[in-house]
C-alpha positions as CSV (number, residue, x, y, z in Angstrom):
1,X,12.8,8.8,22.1
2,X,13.8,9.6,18.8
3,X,12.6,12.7,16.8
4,X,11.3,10.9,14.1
5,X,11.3,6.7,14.0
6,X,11.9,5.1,11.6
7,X,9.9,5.0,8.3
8,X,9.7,1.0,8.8
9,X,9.7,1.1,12.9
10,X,6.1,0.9,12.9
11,X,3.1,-1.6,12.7
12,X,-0.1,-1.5,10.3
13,X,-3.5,-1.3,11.9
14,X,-7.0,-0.2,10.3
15,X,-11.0,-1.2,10.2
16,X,-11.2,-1.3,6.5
17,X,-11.6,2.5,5.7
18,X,-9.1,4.2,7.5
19,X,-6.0,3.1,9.0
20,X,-3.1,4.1,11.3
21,X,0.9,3.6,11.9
22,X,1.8,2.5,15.6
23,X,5.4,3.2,15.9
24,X,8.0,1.2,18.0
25,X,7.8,3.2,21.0
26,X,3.5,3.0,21.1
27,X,3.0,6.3,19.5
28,X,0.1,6.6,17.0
29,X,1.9,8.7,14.7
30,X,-0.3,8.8,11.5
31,X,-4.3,8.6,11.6
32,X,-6.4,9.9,8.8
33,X,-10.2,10.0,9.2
34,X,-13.0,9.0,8.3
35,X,-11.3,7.5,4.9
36,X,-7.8,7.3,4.0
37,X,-7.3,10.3,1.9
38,X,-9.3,12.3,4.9
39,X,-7.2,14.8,6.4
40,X,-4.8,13.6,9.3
41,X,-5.7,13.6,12.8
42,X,-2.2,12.5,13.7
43,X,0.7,13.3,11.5
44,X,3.8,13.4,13.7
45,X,5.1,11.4,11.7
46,X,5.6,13.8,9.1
47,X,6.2,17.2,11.7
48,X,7.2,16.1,14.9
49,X,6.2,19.5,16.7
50,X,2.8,20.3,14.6
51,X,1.7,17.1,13.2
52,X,-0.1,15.4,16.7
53,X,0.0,12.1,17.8
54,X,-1.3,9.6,20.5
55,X,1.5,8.3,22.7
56,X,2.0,5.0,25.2
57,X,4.8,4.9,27.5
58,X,6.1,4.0,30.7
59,X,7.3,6.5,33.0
60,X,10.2,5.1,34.9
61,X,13.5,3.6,33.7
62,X,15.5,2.4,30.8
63,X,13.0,0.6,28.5
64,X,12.9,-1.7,25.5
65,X,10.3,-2.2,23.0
66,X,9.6,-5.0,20.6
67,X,6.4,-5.3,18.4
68,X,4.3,-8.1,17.5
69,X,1.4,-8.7,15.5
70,X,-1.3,-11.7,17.5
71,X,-0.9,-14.3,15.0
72,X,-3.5,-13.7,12.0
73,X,-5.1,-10.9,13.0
74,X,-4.5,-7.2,12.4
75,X,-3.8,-6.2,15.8
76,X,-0.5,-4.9,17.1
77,X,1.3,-5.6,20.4
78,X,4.2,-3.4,21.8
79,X,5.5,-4.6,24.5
80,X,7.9,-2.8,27.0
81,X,10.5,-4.2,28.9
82,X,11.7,-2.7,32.0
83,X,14.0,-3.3,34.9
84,X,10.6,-2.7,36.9
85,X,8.5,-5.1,34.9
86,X,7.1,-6.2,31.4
87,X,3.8,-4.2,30.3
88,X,2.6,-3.6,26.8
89,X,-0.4,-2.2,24.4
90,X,-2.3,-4.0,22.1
91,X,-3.6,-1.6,19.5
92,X,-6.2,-2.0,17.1
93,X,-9.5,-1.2,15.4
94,X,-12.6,-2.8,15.5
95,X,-13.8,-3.4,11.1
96,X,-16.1,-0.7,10.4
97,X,-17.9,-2.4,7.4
98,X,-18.9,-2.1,3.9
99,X,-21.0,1.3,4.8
100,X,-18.9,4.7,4.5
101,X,-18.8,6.1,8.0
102,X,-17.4,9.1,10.2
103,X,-17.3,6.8,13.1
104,X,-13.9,5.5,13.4
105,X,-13.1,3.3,16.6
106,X,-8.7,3.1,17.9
107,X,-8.7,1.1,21.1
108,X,-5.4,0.9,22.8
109,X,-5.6,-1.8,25.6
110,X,-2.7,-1.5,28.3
111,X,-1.7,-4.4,30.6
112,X,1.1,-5.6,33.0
113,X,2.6,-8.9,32.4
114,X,5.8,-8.9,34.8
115,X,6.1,-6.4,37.6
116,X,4.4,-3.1,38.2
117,X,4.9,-0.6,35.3
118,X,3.3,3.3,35.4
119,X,2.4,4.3,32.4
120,X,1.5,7.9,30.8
121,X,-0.7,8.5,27.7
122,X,-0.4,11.6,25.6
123,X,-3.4,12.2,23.4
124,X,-2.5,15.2,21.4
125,X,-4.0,15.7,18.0
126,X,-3.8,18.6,15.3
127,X,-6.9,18.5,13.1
128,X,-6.4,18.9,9.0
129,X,-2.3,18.0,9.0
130,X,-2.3,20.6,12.0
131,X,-4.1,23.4,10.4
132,X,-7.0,23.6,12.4
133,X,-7.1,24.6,16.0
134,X,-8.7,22.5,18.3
135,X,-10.7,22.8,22.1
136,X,-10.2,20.0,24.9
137,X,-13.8,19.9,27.4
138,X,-12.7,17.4,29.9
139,X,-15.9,15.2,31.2
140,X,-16.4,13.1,34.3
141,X,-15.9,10.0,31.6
142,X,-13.1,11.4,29.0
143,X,-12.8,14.1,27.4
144,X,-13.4,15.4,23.5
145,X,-11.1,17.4,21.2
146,X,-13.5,19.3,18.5
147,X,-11.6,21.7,16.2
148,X,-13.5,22.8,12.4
149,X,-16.4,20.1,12.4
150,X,-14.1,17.5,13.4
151,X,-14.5,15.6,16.9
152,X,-12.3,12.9,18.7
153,X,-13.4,11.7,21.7
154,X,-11.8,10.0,24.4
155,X,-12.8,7.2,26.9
156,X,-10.5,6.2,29.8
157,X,-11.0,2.9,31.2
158,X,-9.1,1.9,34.2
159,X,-8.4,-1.7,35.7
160,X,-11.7,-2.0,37.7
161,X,-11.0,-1.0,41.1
162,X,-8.7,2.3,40.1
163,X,-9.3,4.7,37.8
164,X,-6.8,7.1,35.6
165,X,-5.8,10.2,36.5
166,X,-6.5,12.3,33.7
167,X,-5.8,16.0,33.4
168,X,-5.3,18.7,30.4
169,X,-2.0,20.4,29.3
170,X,-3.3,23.0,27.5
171,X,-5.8,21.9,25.2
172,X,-3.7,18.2,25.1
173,X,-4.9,15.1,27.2
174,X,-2.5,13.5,29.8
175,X,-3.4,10.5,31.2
176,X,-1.6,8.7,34.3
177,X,-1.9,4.9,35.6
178,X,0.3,2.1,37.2
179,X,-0.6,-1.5,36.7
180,X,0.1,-4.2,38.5
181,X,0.9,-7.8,37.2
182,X,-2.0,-9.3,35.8
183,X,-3.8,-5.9,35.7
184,X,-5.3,-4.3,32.7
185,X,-6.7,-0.8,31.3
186,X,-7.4,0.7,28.2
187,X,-8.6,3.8,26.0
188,X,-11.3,4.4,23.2
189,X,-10.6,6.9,20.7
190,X,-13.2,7.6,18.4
191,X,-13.7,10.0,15.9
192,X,-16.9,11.6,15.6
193,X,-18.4,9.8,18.6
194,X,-19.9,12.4,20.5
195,X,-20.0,12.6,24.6
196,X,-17.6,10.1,26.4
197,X,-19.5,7.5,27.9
198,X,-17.9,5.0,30.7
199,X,-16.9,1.8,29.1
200,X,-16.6,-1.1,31.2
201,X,-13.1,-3.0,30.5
202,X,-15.0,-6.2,29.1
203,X,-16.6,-4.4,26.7
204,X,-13.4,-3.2,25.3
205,X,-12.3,-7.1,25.6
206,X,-14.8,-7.9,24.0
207,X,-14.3,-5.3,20.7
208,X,-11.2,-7.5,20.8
209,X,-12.3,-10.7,20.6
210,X,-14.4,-10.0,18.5
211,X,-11.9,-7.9,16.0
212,X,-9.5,-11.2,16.0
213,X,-12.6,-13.5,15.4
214,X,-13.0,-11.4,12.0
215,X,-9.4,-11.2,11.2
216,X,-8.7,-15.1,11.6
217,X,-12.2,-16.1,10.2
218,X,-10.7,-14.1,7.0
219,X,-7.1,-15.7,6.9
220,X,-8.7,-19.1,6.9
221,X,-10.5,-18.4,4.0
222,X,-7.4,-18.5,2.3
223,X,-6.8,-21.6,-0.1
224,X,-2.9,-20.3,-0.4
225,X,-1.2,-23.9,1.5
226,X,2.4,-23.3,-0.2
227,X,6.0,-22.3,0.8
228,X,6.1,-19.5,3.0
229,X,2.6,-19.2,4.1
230,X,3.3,-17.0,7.1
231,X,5.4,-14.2,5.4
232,X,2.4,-14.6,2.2
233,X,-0.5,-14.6,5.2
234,X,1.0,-11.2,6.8
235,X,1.3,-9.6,3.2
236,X,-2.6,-10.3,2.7
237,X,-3.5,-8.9,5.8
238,X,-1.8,-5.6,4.8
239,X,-3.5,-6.0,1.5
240,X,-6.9,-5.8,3.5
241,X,-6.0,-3.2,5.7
242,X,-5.4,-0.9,2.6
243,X,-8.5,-1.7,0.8
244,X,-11.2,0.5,1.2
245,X,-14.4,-2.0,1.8
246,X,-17.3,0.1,1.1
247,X,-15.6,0.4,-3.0
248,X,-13.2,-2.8,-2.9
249,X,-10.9,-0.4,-3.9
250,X,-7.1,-0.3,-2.2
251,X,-4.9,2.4,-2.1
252,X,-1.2,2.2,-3.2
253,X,0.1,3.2,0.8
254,X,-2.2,4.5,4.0
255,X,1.1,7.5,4.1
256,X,1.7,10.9,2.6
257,X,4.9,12.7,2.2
258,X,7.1,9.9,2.8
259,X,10.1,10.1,0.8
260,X,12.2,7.9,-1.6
261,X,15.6,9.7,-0.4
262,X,15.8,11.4,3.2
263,X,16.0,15.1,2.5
264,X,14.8,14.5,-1.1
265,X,11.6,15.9,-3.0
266,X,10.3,12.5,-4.1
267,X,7.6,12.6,-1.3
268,X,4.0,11.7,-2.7
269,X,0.7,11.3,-1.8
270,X,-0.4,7.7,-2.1
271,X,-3.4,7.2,-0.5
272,X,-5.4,6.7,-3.5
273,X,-6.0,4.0,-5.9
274,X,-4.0,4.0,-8.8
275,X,-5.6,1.6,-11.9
276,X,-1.9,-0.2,-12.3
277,X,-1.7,-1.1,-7.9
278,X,-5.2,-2.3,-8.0
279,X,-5.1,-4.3,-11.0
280,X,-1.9,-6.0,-10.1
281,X,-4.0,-6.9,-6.7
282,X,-6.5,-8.8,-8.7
283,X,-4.0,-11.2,-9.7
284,X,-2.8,-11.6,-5.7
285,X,-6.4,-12.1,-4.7
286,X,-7.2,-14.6,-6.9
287,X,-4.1,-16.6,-6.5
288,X,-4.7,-16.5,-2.7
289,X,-8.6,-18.1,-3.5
290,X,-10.3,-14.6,-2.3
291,X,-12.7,-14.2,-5.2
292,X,-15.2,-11.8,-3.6
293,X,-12.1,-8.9,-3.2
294,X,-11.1,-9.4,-6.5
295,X,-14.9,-8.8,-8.0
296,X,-15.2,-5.9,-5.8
297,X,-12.5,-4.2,-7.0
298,X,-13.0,-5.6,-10.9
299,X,-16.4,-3.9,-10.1
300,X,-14.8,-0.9,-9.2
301,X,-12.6,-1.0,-12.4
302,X,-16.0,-1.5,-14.7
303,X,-17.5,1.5,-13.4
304,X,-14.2,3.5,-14.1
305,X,-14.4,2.2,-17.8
306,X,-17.7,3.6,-18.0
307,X,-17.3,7.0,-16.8
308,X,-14.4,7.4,-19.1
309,X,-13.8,10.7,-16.7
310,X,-10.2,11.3,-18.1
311,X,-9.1,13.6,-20.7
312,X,-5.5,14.2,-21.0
313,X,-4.6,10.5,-19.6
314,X,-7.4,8.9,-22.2
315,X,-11.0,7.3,-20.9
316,X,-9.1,6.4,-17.8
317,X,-7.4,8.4,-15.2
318,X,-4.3,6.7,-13.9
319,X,-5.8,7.3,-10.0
320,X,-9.1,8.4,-8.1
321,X,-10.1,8.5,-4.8
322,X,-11.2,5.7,-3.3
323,X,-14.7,6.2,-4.0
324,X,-13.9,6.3,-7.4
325,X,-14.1,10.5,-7.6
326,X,-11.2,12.4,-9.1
327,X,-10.3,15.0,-7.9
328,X,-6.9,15.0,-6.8
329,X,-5.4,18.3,-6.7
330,X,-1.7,18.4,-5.5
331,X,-0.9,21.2,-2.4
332,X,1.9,21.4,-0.3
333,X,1.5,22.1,3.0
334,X,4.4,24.4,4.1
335,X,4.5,24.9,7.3
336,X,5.1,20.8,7.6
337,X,9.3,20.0,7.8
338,X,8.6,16.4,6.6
339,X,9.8,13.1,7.8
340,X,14.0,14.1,9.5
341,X,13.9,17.5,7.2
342,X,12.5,15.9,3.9
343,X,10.5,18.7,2.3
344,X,8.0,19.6,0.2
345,X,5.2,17.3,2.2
346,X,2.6,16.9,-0.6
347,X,-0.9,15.8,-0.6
348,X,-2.9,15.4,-3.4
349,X,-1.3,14.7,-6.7
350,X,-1.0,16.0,-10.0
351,X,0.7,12.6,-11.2
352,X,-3.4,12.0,-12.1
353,X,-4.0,13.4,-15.3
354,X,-0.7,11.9,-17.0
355,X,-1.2,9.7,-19.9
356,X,0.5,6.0,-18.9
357,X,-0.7,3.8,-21.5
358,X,0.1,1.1,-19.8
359,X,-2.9,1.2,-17.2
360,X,-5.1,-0.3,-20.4
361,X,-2.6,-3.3,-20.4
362,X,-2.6,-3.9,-16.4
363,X,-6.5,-3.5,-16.4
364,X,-8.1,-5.7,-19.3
365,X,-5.0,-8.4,-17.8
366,X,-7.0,-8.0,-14.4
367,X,-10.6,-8.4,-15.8
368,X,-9.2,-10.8,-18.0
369,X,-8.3,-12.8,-15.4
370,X,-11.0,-12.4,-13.2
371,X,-13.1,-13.6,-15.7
372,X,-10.8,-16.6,-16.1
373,X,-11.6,-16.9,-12.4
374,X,-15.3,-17.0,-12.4
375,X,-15.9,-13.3,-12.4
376,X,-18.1,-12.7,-15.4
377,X,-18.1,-9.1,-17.9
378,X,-21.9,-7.9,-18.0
379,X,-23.4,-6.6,-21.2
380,X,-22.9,-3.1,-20.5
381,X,-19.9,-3.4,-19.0
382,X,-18.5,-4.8,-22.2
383,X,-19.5,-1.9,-24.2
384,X,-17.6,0.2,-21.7
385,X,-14.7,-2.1,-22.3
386,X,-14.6,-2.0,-26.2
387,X,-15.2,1.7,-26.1
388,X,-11.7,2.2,-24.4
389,X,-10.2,-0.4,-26.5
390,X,-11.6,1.4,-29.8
391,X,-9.7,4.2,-28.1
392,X,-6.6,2.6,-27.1
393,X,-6.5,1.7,-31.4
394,X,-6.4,5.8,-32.1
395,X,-3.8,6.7,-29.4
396,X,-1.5,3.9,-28.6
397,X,1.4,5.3,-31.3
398,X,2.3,8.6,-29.3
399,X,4.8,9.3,-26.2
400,X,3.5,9.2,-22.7
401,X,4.9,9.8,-18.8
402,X,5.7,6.1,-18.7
403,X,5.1,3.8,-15.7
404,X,7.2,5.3,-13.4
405,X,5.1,8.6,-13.4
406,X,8.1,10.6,-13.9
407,X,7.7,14.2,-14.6
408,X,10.9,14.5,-16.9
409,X,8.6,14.5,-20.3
410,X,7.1,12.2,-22.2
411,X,8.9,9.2,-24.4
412,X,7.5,6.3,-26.3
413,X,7.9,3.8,-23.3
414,X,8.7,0.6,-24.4
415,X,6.8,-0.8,-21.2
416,X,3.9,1.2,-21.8
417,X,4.0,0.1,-26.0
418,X,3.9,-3.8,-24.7
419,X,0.9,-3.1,-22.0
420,X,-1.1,-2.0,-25.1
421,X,0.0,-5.3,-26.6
422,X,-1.4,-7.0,-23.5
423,X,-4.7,-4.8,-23.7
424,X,-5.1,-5.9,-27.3
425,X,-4.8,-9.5,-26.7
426,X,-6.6,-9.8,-23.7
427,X,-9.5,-8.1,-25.2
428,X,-9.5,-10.0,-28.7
429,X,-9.8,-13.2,-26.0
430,X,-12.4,-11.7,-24.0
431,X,-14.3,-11.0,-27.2
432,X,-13.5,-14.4,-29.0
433,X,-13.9,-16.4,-26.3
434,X,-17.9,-15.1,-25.6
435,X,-18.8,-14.4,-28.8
436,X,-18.8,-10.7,-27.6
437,X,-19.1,-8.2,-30.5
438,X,-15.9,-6.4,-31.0
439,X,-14.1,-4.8,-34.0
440,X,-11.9,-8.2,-33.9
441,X,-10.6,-7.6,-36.9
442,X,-8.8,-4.1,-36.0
443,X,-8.0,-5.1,-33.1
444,X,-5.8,-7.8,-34.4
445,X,-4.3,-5.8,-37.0
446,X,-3.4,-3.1,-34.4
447,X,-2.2,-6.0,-31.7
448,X,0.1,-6.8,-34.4
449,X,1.3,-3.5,-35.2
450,X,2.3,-2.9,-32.0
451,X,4.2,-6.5,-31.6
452,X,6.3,-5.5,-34.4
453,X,7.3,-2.0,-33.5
454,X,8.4,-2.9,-30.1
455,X,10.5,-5.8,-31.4
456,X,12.2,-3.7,-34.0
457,X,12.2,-0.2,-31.9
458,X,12.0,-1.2,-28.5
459,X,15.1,-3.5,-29.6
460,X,18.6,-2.1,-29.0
461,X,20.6,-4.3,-31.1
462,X,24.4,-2.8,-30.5
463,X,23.6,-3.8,-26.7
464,X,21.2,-6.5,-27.0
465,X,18.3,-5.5,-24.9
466,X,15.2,-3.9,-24.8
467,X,15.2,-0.6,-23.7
468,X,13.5,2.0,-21.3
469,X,12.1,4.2,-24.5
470,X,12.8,3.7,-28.2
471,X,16.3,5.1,-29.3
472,X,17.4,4.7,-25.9
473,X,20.7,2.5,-24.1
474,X,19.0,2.6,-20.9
475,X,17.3,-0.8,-19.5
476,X,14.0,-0.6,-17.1
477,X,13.0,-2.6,-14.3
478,X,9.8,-2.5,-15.3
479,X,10.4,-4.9,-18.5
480,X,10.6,-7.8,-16.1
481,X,6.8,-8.1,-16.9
482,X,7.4,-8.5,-20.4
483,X,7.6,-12.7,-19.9
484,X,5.0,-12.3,-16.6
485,X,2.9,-10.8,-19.4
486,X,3.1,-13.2,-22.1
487,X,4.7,-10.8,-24.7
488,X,7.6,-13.1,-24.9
489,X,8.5,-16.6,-23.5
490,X,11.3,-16.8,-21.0
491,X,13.5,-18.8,-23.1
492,X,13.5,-16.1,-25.8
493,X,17.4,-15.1,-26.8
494,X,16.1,-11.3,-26.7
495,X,14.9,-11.6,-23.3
496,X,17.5,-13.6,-21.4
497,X,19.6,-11.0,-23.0
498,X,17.5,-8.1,-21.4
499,X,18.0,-10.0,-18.2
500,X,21.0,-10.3,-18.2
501,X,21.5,-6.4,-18.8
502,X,19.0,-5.8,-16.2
503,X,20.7,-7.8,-14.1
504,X,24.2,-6.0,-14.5
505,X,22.6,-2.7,-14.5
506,X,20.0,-2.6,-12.0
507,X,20.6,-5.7,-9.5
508,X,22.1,-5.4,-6.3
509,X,22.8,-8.1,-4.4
510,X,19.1,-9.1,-5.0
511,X,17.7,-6.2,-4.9
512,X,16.9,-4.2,-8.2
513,X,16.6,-0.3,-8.8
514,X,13.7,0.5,-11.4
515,X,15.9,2.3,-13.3
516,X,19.4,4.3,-13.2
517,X,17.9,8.6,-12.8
518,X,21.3,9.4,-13.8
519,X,21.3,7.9,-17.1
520,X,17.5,8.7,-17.6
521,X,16.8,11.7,-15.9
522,X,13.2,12.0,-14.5
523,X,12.9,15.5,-13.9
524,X,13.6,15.4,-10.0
525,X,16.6,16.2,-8.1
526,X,18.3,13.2,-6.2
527,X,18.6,9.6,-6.0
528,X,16.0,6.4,-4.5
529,X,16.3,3.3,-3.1
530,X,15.9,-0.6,-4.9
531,X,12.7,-0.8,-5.4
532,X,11.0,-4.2,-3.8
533,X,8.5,-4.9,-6.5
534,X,11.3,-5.3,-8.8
535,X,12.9,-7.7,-6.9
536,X,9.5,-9.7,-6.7
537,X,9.3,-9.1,-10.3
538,X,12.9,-10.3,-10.4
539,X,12.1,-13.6,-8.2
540,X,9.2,-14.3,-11.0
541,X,11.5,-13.8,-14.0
542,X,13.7,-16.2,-12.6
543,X,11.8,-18.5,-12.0
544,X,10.0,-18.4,-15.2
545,X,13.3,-18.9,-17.0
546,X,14.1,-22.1,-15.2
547,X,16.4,-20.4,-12.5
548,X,14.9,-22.0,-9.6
549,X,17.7,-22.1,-7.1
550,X,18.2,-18.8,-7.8
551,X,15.0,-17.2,-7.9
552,X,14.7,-19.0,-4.2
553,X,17.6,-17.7,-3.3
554,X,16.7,-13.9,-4.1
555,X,13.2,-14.4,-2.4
556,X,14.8,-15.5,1.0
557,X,17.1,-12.7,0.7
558,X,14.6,-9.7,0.4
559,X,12.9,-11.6,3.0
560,X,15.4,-10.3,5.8
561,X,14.5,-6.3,4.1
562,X,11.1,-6.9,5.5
563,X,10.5,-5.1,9.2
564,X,10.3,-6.9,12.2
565,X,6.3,-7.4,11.0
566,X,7.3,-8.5,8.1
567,X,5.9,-4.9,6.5
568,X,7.5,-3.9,3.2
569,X,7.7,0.0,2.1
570,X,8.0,1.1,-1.6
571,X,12.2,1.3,-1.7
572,X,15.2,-0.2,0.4
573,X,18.2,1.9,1.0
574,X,21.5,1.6,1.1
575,X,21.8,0.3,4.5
576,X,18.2,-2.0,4.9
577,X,16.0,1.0,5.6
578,X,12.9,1.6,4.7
579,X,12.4,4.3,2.1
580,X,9.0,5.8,0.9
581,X,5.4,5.1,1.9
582,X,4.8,2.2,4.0
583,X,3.4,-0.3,3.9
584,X,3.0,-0.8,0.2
585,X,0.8,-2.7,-1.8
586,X,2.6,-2.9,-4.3
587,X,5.3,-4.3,-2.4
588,X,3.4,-6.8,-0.5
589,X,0.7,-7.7,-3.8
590,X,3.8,-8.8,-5.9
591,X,5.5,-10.5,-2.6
592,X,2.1,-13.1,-2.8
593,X,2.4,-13.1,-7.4
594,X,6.0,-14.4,-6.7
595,X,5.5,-16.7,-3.8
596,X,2.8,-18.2,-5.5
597,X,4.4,-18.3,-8.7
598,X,7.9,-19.7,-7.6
599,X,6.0,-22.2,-5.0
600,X,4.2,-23.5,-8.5
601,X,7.4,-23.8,-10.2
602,X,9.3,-25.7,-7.3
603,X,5.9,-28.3,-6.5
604,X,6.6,-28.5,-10.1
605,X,10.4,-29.4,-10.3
606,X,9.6,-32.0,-7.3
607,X,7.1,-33.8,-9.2
């Protein structure tokens, strides 16, 4: 076994307020609870030696592992293949609902296909990323681990006629069983869930059933019926495993500390909800047919608008927690080596209070469009709105960290310039189109403003593109969204001309880096992978500008980066790998925009 798996050798499972990574080789190697910014449970992940996990494996012999997800559902399969037979675990956790709990359920069911197979399961976790001690009392039924206020309990169940052999090593749980063909087992972890009770195997069945009821009842809902419905159907799923239900609100990854280089200090904390990821996912939703995710979350973005909590980033913060607090102070905790040596691990993040101007863009674009899609603006959450846009007219014409939330100072980012161009416009439609009382008339006249200092500073004319920041040379992934956006039409000679510089510059082989660091330094050390929603952005643009064959050609191709799953993390390295937190949502929300986008486009050219 491998030190540390890979970052993409794992499979996405959750109940909809916390989730967990299930690595090739069945070891739960990252489990926050109760939420997913709670502290970890198991982090091995991120320190082999201190960080916990809960492992599945057989004892004897060579063995090969393959995972699988059971069609439309959330719940994984590992299977193990050995010379002595085939076994496998099916992982997964029943939905916890819309009501914030501490009661988190991770049922791992074991069972013999081919053969006789002995299995051994470790359950070893470190409480607060392996900062709190723990004590193991070992009952008749299980056993519970309780360390600081924090419980998980344990529940054995054997196949009926045998049971485990369980027994401690040191305050760790060991558990021992061989099944026979056609015989199966299973184990209930549960956090916070007091004394271990016996579980009769059907009940855990049952959980099961029931669990892939929910998951296909939801995948049906879908009204998605184009190209590539499988690949778009797996990338929802994840979608709804990140979202937090009781808020609507996702997070950008379920992973901490993950990096963008191995060895490198671009390792963030992203289990929060950024304004920009979740806004984006509006758009996804909608084009998928799930209206009631999309008004969650647009609810979720209201209320934000309202508090107007920020300060140094304007009314809004760029993330918050997923219950919509925002406190996000950034620690490191030391004594973690990170993911093969790749240090500092971070949690928390300062990234919070920066001023990205181009949040107001993403988020009236999402209400915009909700409301395009049924989902209506109440009275006071109007107010709220034109409040922010009244301030978005004082302070659009100053520098700011830019979308890429690099800490290298701030520059007046054309991206973030032409996101306050979309905030504008969107909101002079919101207003017109309602009869909502607005300052219409400023808010043209500043709309306009802006349109005409991006296309005269934002416009390098010696190389014929737009730039990363006025009186730069330097071209940005990012500006991809300027025809997505509606700022300019696809056909524009300035814009093919961008694209064509982004594609010499920043296009490899399909995939497409966000921008050079070397040519625009960020203020970190080191280099990163392609980013893959650049290369959906990429797929989009194409497409937009009549490329079709292309575009196709570019979305099948970052189709074989994906994981065995079909899982996406933020970056792709040199070599395939996975780089950064994973899964990401905004990898897999702009994997559905382009599908759904290009499949339009094609339908189209057919017709």
């Amino acid at each position: 076994m491998e030190r540390y798996p890979e970052i993409g050798d794992h499979g996405l499972i959750g109940d909809l307020q916390t989730a967990a990574l299930v690595s090739g080789d069945g070891t739960v190697d990252w489990f926050c609870s109760p939420r997913f910014d709670s502290p970890s449970v198991f982090a091995s992940l991120l320190d082999a030696d201190h960080g916990g996990y809960c492992r599945v494996a057989p004892v004897d012999g060579h063995v090969v592992s393959r995972q699988l997800y059971l069609p439309e559902t959330a719940m994984l399969i590992t299977r193990f293949m050995t010379e002595g037979g085939v076994g496998e675990v099916a992982d997964f956790m029943p939905v916890a609902g819309k009501v914030p709990t501490d009661r988190h359920r991770l049922v791992r069911m074991l069972r013999t296909v081919r053969g006789t197979m002995r299995f051994t399961l470790e359950v070893r976790p470190r409480f607060d990323y392996g900062r709190s001690p723990h004590k193991l009392e070992l009952f008749d039924e299980g056993a519970v681990f309780a360390g600081d206020g924090t419980e998980l309990t344990v529940s054995p169940v054997g196949p009926g006629h045998r049971e485990p052999v369980v027994h401690r090593d040191g305050d760790d749980l060991l558990v021992e069983l061989t099944l026979h063909e056609g015989e199966t087992a299973g184990m209930l972890l549960e956090s916070m869930g007091g004394r271990p009770h016996r579980i009769p195997l059907a009940e855990l069945e049952r959980l099961g059933q029931d669990t892939a009821r929910y998951w296909r009842d939801w995948v049906n809902a879908s009204t998605y019926r184009g190209r590539w419905r499988e690949m778009v159907t797996r990338s929802a799923i994840a979608l709804k495993l990140m979202t937090y239900a009781p808020t609507g609100a996702p997070v950008a990854a379920p992973t901490a500390g993950l990096p963008e280089q191995v060895g490198g200090e671009r390792n963030w904390d992203y289990r929060y909800t950024w304004v920009r990821d979740g806004s984006f996912s509006i758009h996804a939703l909608l084009g998928l047919g799930y209206t009631e995710e999309a008004a969650a979350f647009g609810q979720w973005l209201r209320d934000r608008t309202l508090e107007s909590v920020g300060s140094s980033s304007g009314p809004l913060k760029i993330m918050y927690r997923v219950d919509g607090s925002s406190e996000l102070s950034e620690e490191t905790l030391e004594h973690f080596e990170g993911w093969r040596g790749s240090r500092p691990v971070r949690i928390g993040n300062d990234a919070a209070d920066q001023l990205q101007l181009d949040i107001y863009g993403e988020a009236l674009d999402a209400l915009y469009s909700a409301e395009r899609g049924g989902i209506g603006i109440a009275h006071r959450a109007w107010l709220g709105l034109t409040n922010l846009v009244d301030w978005l007219c004082d302070n659009w014409d100053q520098p700011d960290e830019g979308v890429w939330e690099t800490r290298g100072g701030r520059q007046d980012f054309t991206y973030g310039r032409f996101q306050c161009w979309v905030a504008l416009d969107r909101a002079i439609r919101l207003a017109t189109g309602h009869g909502r009382p607005a300052d219409v008339t400023r808010w043209t006249a500043e709309r306009d403003n802006l349109y005409r200092q991006i296309m005269s500073r934002g416009w390098n004319p010696g190389k014929g593109t737009f730039t990363q920041h006025y009186g730069s040379d330097v071209v940005d992934a990012a500006l991809l969204l300027m025809p997505l956006s509606g700022f300019v039409t696809p056909n524009d000679p300035m814009w093919t001309s961008t694209l064509d510089a982004i594609e010499r510059e920043l296009v490899s082989d399909s995939l497409v880096y966000r921008y050079n660091p070397s040519a625009s330094p960020d203020g970190l050390r080191g280099d990163e992978g392609t980013f893959s929603i650049c290369t959906f952005w990429y797929v989009d643009a194409l497409a937009r500008a009549g490329r079709l064959t292309e575009a196709q050609l570019v979305f099948q191709k970052m189709q074989t980066y994906a994981n065995p799953l079909g899982l996406y993390s933020e970056e792709i390295g040199l070599t395939g790998e996975q780089l950064g937190n994973f899964p990401q949502a905004f990898s897999h929300l702009s994997l559905i925009n382009a599908a759904v986008s290009l499949n339009q486009r094609l339908d189209a050219r057919v017709a």
